[in-house]
Biopython code that builds the backbone (N, CA, C, O; Angstrom):
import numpy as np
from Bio.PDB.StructureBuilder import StructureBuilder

atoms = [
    (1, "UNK", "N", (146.625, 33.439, 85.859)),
    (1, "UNK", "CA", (147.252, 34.400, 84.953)),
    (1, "UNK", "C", (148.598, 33.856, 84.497)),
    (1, "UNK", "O", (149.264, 33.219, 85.312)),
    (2, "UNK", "N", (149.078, 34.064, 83.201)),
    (2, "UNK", "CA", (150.104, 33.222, 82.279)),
    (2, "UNK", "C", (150.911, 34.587, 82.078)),
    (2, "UNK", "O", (150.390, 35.649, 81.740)),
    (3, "UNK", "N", (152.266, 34.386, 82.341)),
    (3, "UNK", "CA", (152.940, 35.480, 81.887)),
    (3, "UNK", "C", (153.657, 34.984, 80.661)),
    (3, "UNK", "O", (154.602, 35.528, 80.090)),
    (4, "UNK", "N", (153.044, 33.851, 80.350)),
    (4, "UNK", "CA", (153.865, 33.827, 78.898)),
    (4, "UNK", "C", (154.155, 32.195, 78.898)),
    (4, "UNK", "O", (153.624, 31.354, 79.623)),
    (5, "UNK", "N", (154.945, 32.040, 78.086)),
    (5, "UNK", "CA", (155.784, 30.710, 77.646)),
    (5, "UNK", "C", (156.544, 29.961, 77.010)),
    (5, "UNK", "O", (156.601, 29.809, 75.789)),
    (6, "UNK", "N", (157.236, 29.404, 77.933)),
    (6, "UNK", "CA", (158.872, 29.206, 77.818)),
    (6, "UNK", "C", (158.794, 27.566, 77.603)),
    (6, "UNK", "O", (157.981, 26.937, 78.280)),
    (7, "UNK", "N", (159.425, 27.054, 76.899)),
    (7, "UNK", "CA", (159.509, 25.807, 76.054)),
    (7, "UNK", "C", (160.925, 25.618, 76.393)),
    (7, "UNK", "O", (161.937, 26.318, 76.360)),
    (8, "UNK", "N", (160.523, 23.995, 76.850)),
    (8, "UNK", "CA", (161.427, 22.976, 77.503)),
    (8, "UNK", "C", (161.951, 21.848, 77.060)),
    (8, "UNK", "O", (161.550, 20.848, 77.655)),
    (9, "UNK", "N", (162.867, 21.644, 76.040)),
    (9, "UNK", "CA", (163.362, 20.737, 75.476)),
    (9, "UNK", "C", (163.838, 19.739, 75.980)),
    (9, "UNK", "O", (164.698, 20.038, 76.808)),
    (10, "UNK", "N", (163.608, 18.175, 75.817)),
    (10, "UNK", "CA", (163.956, 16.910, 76.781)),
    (10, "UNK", "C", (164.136, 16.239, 75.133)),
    (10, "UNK", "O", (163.608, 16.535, 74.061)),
    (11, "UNK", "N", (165.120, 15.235, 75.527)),
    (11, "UNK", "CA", (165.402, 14.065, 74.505)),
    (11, "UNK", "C", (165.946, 12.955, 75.671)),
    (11, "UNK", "O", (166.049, 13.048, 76.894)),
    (12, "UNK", "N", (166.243, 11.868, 74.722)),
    (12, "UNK", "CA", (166.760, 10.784, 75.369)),
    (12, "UNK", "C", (167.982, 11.270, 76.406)),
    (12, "UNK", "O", (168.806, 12.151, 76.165)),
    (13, "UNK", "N", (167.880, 10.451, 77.642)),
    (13, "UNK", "CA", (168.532, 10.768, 78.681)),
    (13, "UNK", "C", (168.758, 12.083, 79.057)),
    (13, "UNK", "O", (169.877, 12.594, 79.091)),
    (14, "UNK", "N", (167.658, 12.676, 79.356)),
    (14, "UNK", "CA", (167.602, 13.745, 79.828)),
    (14, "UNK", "C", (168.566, 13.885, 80.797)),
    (14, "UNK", "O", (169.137, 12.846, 81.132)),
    (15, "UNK", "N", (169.078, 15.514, 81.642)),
    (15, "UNK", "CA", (169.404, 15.384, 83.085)),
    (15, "UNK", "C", (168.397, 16.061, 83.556)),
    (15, "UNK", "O", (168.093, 17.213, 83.247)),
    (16, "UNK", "N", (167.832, 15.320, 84.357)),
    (16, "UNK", "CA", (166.562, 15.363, 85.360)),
    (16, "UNK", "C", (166.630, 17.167, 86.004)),
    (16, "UNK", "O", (165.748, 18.022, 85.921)),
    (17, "UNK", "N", (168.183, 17.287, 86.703)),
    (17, "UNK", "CA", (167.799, 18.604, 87.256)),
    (17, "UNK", "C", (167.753, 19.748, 86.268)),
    (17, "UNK", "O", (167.152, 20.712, 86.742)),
    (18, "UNK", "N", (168.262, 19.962, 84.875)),
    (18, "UNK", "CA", (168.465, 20.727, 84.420)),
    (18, "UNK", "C", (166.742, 20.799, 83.394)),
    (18, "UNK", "O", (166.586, 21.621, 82.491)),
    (19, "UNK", "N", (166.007, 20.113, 83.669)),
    (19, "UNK", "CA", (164.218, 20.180, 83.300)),
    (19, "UNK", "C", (164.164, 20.134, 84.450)),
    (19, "UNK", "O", (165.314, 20.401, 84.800)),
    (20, "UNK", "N", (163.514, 19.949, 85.413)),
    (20, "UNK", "CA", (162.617, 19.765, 86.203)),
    (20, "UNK", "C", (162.346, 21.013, 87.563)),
    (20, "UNK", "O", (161.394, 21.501, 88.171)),
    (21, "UNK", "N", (164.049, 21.130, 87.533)),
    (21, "UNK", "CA", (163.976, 22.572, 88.794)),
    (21, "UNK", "C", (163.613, 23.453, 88.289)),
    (21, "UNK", "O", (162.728, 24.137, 88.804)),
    (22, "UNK", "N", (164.191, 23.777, 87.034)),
    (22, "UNK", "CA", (163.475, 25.060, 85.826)),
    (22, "UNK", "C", (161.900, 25.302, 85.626)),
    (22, "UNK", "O", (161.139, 26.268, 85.668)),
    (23, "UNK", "N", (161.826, 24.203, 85.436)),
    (23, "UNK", "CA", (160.630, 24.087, 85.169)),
    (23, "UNK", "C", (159.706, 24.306, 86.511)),
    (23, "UNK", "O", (159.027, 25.333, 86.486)),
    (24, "UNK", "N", (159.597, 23.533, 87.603)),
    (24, "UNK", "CA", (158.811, 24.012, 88.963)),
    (24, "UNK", "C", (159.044, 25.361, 88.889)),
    (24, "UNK", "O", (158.022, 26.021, 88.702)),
    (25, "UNK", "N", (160.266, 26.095, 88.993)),
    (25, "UNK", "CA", (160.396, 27.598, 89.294)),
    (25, "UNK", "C", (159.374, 28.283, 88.207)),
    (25, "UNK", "O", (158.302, 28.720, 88.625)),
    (26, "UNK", "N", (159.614, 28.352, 87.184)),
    (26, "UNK", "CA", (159.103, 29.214, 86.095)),
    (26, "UNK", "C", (157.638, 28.729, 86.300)),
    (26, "UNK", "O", (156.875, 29.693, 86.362)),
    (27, "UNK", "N", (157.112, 27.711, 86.405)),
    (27, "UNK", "CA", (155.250, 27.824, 86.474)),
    (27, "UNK", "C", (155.116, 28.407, 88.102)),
    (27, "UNK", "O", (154.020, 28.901, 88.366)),
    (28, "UNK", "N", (156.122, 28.388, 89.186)),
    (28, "UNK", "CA", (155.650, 29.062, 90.130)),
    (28, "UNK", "C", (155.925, 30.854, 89.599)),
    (28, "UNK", "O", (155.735, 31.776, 90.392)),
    (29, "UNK", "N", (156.216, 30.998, 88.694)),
    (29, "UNK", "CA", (156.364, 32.205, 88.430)),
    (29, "UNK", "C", (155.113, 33.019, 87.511)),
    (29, "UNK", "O", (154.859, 34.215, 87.363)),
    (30, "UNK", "N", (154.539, 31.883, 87.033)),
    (30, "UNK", "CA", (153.298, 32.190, 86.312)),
    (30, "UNK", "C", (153.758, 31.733, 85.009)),
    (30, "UNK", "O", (152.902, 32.264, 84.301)),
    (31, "UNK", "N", (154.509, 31.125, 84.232)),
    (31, "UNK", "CA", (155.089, 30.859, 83.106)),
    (31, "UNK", "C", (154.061, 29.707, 82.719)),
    (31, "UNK", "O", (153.165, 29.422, 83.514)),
    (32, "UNK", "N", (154.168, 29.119, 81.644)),
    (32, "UNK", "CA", (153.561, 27.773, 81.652)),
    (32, "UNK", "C", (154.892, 27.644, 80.367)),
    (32, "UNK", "O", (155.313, 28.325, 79.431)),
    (33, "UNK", "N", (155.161, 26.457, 80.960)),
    (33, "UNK", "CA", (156.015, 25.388, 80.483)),
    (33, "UNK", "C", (155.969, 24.178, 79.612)),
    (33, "UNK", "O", (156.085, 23.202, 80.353)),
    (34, "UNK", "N", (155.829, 23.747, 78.150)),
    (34, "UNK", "CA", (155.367, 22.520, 77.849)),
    (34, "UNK", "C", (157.016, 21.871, 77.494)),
    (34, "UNK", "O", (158.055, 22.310, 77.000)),
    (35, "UNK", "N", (156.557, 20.660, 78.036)),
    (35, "UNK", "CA", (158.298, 19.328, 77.347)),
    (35, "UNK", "C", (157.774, 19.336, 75.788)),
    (35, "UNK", "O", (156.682, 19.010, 75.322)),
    (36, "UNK", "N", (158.718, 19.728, 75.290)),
    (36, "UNK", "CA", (159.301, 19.533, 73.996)),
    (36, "UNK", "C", (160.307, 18.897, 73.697)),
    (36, "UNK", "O", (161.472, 18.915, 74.095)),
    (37, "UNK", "N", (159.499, 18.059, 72.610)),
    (37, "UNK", "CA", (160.403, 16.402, 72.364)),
    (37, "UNK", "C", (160.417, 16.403, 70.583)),
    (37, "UNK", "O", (159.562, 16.855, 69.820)),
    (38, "UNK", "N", (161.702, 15.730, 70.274)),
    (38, "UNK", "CA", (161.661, 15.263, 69.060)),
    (38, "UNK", "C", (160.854, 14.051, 68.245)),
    (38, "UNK", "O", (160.948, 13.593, 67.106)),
    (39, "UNK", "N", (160.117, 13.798, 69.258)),
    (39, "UNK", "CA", (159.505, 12.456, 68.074)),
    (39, "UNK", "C", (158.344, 11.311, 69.141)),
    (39, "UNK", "O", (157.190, 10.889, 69.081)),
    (40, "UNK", "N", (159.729, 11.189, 70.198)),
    (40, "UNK", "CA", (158.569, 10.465, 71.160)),
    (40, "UNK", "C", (157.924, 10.796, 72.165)),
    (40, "UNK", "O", (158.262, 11.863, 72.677)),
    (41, "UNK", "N", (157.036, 10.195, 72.665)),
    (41, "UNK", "CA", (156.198, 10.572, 73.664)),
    (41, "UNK", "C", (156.324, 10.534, 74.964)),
    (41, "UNK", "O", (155.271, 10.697, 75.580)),
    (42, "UNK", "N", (157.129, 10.396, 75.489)),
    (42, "UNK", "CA", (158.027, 10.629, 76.844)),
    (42, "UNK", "C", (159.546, 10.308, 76.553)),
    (42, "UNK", "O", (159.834, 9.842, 75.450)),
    (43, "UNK", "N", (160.483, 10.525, 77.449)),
    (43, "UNK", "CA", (161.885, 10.050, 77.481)),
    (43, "UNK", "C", (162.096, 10.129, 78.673)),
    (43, "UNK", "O", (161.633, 11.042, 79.357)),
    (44, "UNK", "N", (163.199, 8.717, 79.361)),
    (44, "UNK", "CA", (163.849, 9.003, 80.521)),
    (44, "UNK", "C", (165.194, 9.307, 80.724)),
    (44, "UNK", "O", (166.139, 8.897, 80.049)),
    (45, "UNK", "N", (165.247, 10.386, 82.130)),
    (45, "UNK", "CA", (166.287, 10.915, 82.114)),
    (45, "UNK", "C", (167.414, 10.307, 82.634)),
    (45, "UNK", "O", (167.142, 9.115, 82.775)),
    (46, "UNK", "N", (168.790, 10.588, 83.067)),
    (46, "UNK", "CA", (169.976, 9.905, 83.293)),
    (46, "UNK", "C", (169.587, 8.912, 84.358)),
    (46, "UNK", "O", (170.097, 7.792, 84.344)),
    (47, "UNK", "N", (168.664, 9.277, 85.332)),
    (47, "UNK", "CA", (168.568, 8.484, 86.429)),
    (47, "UNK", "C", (167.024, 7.832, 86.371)),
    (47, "UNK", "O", (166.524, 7.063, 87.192)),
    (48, "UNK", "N", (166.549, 8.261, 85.405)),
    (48, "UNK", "CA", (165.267, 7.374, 85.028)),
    (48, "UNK", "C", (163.724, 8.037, 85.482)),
    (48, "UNK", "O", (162.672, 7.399, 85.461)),
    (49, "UNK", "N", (163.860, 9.346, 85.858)),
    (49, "UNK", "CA", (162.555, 10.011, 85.830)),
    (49, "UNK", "C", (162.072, 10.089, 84.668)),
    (49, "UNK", "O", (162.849, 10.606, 83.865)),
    (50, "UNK", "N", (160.659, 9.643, 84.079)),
    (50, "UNK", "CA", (160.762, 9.985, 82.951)),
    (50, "UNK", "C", (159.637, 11.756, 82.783)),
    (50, "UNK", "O", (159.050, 12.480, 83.587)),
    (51, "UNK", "N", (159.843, 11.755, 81.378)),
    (51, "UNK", "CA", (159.382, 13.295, 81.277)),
    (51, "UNK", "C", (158.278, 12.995, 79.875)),
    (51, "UNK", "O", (158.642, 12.752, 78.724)),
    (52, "UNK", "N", (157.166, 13.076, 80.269)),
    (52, "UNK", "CA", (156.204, 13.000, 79.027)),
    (52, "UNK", "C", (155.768, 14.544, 78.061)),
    (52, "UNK", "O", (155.097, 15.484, 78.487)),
    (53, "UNK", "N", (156.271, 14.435, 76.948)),
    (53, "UNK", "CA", (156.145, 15.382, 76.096)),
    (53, "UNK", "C", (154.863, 15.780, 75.595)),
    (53, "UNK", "O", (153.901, 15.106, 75.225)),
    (54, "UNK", "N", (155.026, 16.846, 75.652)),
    (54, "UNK", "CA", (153.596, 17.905, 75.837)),
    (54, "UNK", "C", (153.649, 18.187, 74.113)),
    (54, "UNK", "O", (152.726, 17.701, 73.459)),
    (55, "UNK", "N", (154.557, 18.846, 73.500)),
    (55, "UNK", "CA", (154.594, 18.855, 72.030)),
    (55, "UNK", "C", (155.883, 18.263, 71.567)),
    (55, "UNK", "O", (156.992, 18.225, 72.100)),
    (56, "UNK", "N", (155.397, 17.774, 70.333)),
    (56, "UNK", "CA", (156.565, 17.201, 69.228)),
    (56, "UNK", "C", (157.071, 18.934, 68.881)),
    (56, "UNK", "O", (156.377, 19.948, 68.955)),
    (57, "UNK", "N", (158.506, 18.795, 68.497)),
    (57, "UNK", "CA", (159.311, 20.157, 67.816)),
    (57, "UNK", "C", (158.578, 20.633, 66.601)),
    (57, "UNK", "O", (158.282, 21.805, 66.365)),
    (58, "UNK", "N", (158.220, 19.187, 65.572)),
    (58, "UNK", "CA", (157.595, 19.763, 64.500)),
    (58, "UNK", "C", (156.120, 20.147, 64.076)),
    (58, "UNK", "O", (155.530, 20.457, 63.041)),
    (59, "UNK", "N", (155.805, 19.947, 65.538)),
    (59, "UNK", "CA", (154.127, 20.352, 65.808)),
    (59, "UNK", "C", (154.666, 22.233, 66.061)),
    (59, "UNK", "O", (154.219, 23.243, 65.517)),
    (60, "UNK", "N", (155.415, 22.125, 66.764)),
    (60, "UNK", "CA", (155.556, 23.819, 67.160)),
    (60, "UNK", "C", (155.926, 24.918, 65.992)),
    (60, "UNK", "O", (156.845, 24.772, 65.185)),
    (61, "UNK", "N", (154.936, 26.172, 66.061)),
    (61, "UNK", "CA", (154.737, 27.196, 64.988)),
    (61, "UNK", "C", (155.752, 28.264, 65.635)),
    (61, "UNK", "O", (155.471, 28.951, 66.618)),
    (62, "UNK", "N", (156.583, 28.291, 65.162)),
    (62, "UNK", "CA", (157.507, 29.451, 65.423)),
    (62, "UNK", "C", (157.128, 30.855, 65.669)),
    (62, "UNK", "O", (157.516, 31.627, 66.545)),
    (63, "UNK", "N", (155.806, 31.110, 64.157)),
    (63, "UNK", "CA", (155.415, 32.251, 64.409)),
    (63, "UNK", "C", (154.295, 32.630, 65.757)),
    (63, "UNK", "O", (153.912, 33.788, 65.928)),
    (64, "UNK", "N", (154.009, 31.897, 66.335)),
    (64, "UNK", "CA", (153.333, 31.958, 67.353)),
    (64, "UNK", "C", (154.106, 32.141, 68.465)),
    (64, "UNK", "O", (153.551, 32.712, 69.403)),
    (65, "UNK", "N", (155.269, 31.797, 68.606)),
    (65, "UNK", "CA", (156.477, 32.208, 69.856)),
    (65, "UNK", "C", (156.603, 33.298, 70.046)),
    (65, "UNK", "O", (156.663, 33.661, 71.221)),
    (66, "UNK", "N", (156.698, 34.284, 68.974)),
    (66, "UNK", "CA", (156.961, 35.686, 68.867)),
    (66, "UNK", "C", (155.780, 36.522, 69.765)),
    (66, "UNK", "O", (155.802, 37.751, 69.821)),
]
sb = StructureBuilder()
sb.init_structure("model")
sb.init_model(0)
sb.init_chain("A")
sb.init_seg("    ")
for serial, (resi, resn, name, xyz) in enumerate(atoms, 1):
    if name == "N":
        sb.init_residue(resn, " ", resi, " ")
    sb.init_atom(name, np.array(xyz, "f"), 0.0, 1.0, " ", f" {name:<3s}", serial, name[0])
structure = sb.get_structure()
């Protein structure tokens, strides 16, 4: 069961904790979470985890957020 979903923005040099703890919490919450990226298909963060993007920004329909 999905209580919804909350979109997670990553770009170049991410900081690792400010995606990743968010993110574990909220899908243990029932959320589903996709990385949202500007263009490429993963990016790594300050310390080099990288984070593979689930949607491009300009793939995402606004009116469907609502």
């Amino acid at each position: 069961m999905s209580n919804g979903t909350i979109a997670i923005l990553v770009g170049p040099e991410y900081e690792e904790l400010e995606v990743w703890y968010p993110k574990l919490r909220l899908e243990e919450a029932g959320y589903q979470t996709p990385l949202v990226g500007m263009g490429a298909a993963s990016y790594s963060g300050k310390w080099g985890y990288p984070a593979r993007v689930d949607v491009s920004a300009q793939d995402v329909d606004p009116a469907s957020l609502c």
